[in-house]
N, C-alpha and C positions, 0 to 999 in steps of 0.2 A: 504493500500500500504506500503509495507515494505523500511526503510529506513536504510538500512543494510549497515556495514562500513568495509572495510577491511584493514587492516593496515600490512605493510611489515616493519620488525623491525630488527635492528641488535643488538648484546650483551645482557645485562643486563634489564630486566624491569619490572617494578610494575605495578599489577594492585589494584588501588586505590581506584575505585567506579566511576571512571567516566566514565567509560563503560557501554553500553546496553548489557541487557540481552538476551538471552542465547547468551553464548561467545563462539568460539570454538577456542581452540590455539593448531596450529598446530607444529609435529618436533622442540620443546622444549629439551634442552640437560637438565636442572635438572626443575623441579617444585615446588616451598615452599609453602604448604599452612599453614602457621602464625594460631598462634591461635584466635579462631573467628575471622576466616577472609570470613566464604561465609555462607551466608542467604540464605540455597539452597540445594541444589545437586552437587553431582560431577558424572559425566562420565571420568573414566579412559581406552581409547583404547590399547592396544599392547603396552602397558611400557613395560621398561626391568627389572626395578627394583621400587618396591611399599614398603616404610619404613613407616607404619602406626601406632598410637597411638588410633585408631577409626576401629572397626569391617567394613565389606565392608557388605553392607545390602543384603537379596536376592531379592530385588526389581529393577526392570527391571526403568531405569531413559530415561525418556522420555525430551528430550530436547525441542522439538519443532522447527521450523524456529530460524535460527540464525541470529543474530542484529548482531555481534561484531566476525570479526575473524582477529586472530592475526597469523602473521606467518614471516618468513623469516628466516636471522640466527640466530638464537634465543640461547643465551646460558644461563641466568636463569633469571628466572619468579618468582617472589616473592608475593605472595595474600597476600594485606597488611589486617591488623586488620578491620573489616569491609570493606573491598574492593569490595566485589561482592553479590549484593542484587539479587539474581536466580541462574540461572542452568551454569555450567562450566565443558566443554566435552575438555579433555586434548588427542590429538590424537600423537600417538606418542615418546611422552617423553622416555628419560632414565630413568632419575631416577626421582621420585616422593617422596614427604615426607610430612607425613600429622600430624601435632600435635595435643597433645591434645585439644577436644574440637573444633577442627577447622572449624569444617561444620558440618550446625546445619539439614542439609538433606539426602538424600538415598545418598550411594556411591555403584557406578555401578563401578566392572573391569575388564576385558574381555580382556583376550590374555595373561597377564602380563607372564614374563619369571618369578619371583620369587617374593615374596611377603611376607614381613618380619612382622608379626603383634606382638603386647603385649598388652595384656588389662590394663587397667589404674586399679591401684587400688584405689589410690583417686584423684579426677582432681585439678589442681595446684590452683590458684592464680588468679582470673581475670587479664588481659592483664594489664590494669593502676596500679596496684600496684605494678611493679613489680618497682626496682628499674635503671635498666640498660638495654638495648636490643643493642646486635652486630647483624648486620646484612649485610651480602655481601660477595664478597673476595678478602682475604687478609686483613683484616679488624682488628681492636684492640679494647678493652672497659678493661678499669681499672674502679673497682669499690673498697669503701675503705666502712666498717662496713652495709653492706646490711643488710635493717630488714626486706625484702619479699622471694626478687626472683634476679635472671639474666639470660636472654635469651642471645644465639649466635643461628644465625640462616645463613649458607652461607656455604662457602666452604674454607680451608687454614685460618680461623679467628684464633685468641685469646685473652683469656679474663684473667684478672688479677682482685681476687677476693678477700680481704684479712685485717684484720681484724673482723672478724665474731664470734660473739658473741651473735645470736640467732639464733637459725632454719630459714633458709632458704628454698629456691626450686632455680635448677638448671635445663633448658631446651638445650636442645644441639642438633640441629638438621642440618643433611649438612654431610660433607666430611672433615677429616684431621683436624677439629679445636684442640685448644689445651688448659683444661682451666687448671686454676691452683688456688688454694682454702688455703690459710690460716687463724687461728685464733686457739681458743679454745673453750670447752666445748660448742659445738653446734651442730646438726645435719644438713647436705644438704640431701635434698628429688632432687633423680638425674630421670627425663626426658630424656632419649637416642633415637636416630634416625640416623640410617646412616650407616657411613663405616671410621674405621681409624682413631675413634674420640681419645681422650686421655685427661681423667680427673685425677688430681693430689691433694690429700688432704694433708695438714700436719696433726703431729700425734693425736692429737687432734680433731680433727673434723671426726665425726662420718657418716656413708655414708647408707640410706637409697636408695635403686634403686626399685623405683617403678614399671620406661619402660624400656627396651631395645630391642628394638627392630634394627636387624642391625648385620654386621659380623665385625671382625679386630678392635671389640674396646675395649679399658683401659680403665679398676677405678682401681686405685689404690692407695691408702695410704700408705704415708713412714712411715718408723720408729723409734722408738722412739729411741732420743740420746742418747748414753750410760751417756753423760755428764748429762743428767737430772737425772740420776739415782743415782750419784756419789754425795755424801754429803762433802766429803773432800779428796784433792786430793795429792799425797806423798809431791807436793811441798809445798802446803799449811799446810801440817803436819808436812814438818820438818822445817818451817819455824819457826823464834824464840829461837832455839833452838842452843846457841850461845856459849856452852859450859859446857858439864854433860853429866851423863846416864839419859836418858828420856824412856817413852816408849809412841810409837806412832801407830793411826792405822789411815788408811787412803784404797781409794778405787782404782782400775784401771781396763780399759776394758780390759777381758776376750778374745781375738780375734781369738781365738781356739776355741770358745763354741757356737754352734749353738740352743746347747737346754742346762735349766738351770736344773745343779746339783742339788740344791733347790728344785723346784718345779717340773722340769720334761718337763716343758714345751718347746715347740720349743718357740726358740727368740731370735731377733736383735740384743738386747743392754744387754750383760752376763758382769757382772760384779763382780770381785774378790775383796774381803775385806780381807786385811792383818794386819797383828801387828807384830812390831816391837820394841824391847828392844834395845838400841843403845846407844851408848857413842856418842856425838857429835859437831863438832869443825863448828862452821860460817855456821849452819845451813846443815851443811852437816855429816851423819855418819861415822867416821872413823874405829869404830868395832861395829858387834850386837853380841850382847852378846843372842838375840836368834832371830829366826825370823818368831818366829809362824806359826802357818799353816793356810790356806787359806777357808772361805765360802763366797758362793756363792747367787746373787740376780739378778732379770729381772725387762722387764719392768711388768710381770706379776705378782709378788709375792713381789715387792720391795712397802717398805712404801714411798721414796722419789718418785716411777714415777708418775707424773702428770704435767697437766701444770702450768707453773710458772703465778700467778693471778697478772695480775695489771690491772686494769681501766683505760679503754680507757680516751682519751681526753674530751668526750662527757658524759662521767659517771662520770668524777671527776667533771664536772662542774654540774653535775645534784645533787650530794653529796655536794659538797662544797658552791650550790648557786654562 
C-alpha cells in the first residue's frame, strides 16, 4: 500500500534527502541539480531551457509509482549534495541546470525547447573540498586564498575571490551571478552553466574553461597596468635633480598605441621610454638641451611585466616559522 505525500510549496526549496522516492516536482520556474546530488535518474518533461555538464542518456527512465510530489508556486528547487537517493521526474521547469557529476543515473529529456550541453573535460573536485559554496539569490560569499575550488550556484549571486595563489576550480551555475577572481601566478579551471553569468580575473591569473555550457556569458581578464610595466616614472627621474645638466630616462603610457611598435603585438598597457638631457632647477627642467627619441615596450615583450611577488600572510609564516 502506497504511502504517497504531496506537498504544495511556495518560493525557494531544497531537497535534502528526506524525501521518498521516486519524487515528481511539478511547474518549477528554475531546477539546480548540485553536484552529486541524486543516487539515480532524472526524468526531465517539457523544460524550456536544459544547461547541462552530463550527456542526457538514450535510455528511456522509468520512474515507477511516485512517493513524493512536490508542486505549487515553486520558484527554485535546489538538489542538495546527496539529496535524492532514486528517480527525480522534473515536469515542467524553465530552466534546469545540471552540474558536473550531478546524477550518478540515466537522464531522460523529452520536449525540452533548447538544450545547452559541454562535455567535461576533466571532472572538478569532490563537493567537500571545495572551499566556499554560494548558493540562492541574491546571495554573496567572499573567499580570501582558496586552495581547491568555489561554487555559486543560484541566481543574481556574487562571489569575491581573491588572493589566489594556487590552481583552483570555479563552478558557476544559475542566472546573472557575478564573480570576481584576484591574485597571481595561478590558474582557475572555470565550470559555466546558465545565462548572463560574468567572471572577472585580474591580470594574472590564468583562465582555463573546461564547461560552458549556456548563452550571454563573460570571462574575461583585464589588463595588464601600464604602471606594472613602467620601471621609473618622469617624476621619479627628475626627482633629485636640484640643480645641473643631468640626463635622464624614464617611462610613460603610450595612450595612442593599441599595438606595440616593438613587438607588433596588439596591447593594453604600450608604453614609451624616453631620454632626456636637461639642465635642471628644484627638480624640474628648465632647458633640454636634447630630448631623445622614443622606444617602445608591452605587457608582451617588456622585461618589467609581471606580477609584483610578495607572500601572503600565510606563507610568511610558513617561511619564517
Amino acid at each position: 500500500m502506497s504511502n504517497a505525500q504531496a506537498h504544495n510549496l511556495t518560493g525557494d526549496i531544497t531537497l535534502n534527502g528526506g524525501e521518498e522516492t521516486p519524487i515528481s516536482v511539478v511547474d518549477a520556474e528554475n531546477v539546480h541539480f548540485r553536484r552529486q546530488s541524486v543516487t539515480g535518474s532524472v526524468k526531465l518533461i517539457n523544460p524550456e531551457y536544459v544547461f547541462s555538464c552530463q550527456r542526457p542518456t538514450e535510455q528511456t527512465v522509468q520512474p515507477g509509482e511516485t512517493e513524493t510530489t512536490v508542486s505549487g508556486s515553486i520558484e527554485d528547487i535546489y538538489v542538495a549534495h546527496d539529496g535524492v537517493d532514486g528517480t527525480v521526474v522534473i515536469d515542467g521547469a524553465q530552466d534546469v541546470y545540471i552540474e558536473p557529476n550531478a546524477i550518478t543515473g540515466d537522464i531522460e529529456i523529452v520536449g525540452e525547447e533548447q538544450l545547452f550541453y559541454n562535455q567535461l573535460t576533466d571532472s572538478p573536485y569532490g563537493y567537500d573540498a571545495y572551499d566556499a559554496h554560494g548558493l540562492g539569490w541574491k546571495r554573496s560569499v567572499s573567499v580570501s586564498d582558496p586552495k581547491h575550488g568555489v561554487s555559486v550556484t543560484g541566481g543574481r549571486s556574487t562571489a569575491e575571490i581573491t588572493d589566489v595563489t594556487t590552481d583552483i576550480e570555479l563552478i558557476v551555475s544559475g542566472w546573472d551571478n557575478t564573480i570576481d577572481i584576484t591574485g597571481r601566478t595561478a590558474t582557475v579551471t572555470i565550470y559555466l552553466l546558465g545565462s548572463q553569468n560574468t567572471v572577472t580575473t585580474s591580470p594574472y591569473i590564468d583562465i582555463e574553461i573546461d564547461t560552458r555550457a549556456g548563452v550571454e556569458n563573460t570571462i574575461e581578464q583585464e589588463p595588464v597596468p601600464a604602471s606594472d610595466i613602467i620601471d621609473t616614472t618622469r617624476e621619479e627621474a627628475y626627482a633629485g635633480h636640484l640643480l645641473g645638466r643631468d640626463t635622464v630616462t624614464f617611462q610613460e603610457p603610450a595612450t595612442d598605441k593599441d599595438y606595440c611598435p616593438n613587438c607588433g603585438a596588439n596591447a593594453s598597457a604600450v608604453v614609451t621610454r624616453r631620454q632626456e638631457d636637461a639642465f635642471f632647477v628644484t627638480n624640474s627642467p628648465i632647458y633640454r638641451f636634447d630630448a631623445g627619441g622614443s622606444s617602445y615596450e608591452c605587457e608582451n615583450c617588456s622585461l618589467n611585466a609581471g606580477p609584483e611577488v610578495r607572500l601572503s600572510e600565510e606563507e610568511r609564516k610558513q617561511v619564517l616559522g
